[in-house]
N, C-alpha and C positions, 0 to 999 in steps of 0.2 A: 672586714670579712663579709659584712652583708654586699658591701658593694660590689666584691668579686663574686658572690653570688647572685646576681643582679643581673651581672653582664654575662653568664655561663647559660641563665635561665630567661631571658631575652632570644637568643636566637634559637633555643628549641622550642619556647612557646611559638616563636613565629613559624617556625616549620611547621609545629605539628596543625597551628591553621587552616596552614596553604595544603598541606596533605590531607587533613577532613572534606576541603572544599574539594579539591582536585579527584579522591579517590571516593566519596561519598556515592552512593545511588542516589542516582536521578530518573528511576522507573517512575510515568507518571500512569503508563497503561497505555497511551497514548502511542503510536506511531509517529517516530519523529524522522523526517524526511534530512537526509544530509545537509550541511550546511548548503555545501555546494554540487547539483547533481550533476549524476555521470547521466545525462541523457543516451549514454549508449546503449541501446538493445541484444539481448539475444534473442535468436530463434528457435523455438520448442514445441513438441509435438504432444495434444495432446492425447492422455492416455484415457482419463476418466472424469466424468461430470460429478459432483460430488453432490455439489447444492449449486444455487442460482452466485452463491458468492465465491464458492471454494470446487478448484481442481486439480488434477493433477497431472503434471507435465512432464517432459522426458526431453533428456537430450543426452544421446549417447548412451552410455551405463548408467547417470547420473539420473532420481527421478526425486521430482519436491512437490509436497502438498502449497498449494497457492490458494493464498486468501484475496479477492476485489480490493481496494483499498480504496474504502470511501462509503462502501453499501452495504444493504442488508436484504435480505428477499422481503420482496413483496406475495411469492408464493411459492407453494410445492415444488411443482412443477417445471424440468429444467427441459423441456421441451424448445424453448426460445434459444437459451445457452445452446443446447445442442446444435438447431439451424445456424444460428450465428457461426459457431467452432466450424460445422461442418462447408460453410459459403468460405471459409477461409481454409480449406482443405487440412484441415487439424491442424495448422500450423500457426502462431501466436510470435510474438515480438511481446519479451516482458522486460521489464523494469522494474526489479526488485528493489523495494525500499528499505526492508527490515526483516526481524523473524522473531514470531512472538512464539514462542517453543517448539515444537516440531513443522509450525505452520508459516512459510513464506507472507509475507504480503507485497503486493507488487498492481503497479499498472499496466492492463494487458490491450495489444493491440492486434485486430483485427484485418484480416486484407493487408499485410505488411506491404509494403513497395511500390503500392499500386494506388490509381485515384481513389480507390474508397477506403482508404486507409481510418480506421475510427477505433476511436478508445472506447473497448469492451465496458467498461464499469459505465462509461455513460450512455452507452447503447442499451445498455437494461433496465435502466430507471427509463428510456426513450418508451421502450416496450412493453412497460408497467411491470417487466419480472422483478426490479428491483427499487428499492428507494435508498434517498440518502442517510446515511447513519450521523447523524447531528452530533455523535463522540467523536468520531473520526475522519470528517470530509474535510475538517480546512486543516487537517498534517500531509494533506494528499499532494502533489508538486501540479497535478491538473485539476484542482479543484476548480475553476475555474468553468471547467468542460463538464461537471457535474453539477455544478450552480444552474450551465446553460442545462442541461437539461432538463434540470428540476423545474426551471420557470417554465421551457417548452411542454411539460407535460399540465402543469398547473392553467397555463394559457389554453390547452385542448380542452380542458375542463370545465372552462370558463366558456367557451364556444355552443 
């Protein structure tokens, strides 16, 4: 008797394992970038500066609050954002990576198609409106392009 109940209660312990592990939260806060990304872009118009980190974009009927992904303001004032937005004719190339509740987060690019194509999160820490957020820069897929800029503005510093 024990033994047939042995081998009844063997394979639902092993299930209910692989199902703890498999269906468990794994919320770490953190922005977690796909395994493997879709570098593909869309193109979105924007509608509002919100802060130096968060805006809002549009495309078509569709409209989504977008958070930087990687920074935090360095200040008030979205006077930089707004030049930036407006030298690229309100129009952005993003690359959404995740959604922490009603807020996008995503890597936005400026000047889409053209030689001066640049990645917005690292053009603001260039320009001091922003810095790196040390919770969130290395789940970024360009983190790399915000390192550079961080040293570039550290090295101005230093001059």
């Amino acid at each position: 008797m024990k033994q047939k109940l042995a081998v009844i209660l063997l394979p639902l312990l092993a299930m209910a394992i692989v199902g703890f592990f498999r269906f468990r939260s794994n919320d770490t806060g953190i922005i977690q970038a796909p395994g493997e990304m879709d570098w593909n872009t869309d193109e979105w118009v924007v509608k509002d500066i919100t802060s130096i980190d968060t805006l809002v974009v549009e495309r078509g009927r569709e409209q989504r609050r977008v958070k930087l992904c990687g920074i935090q303001p360095a200040t008030e004032s979205t006077e930089i954002m707004e030049r930036l937005i407006a030298n690229s004719s309100e129009r952005v190339e993003i690359a959404f990576l995740g959604q922490q509740a009603e807020i996008w987060v995503a890597e936005i690019w400026v000047n889409a198609a053209t030689e001066q194509e640049d990645l917005l999160n690292g053009l603001l820490i260039l320009e001091g409106a922003a810095v790196v957020d040390e919770s969130e820069w290395m789940s970024c897929p360009n983190q790399r392009a915000l390192q550079a800029a961080l040293e570039l503005t550290r090295s101005d510093l230093n001059d």
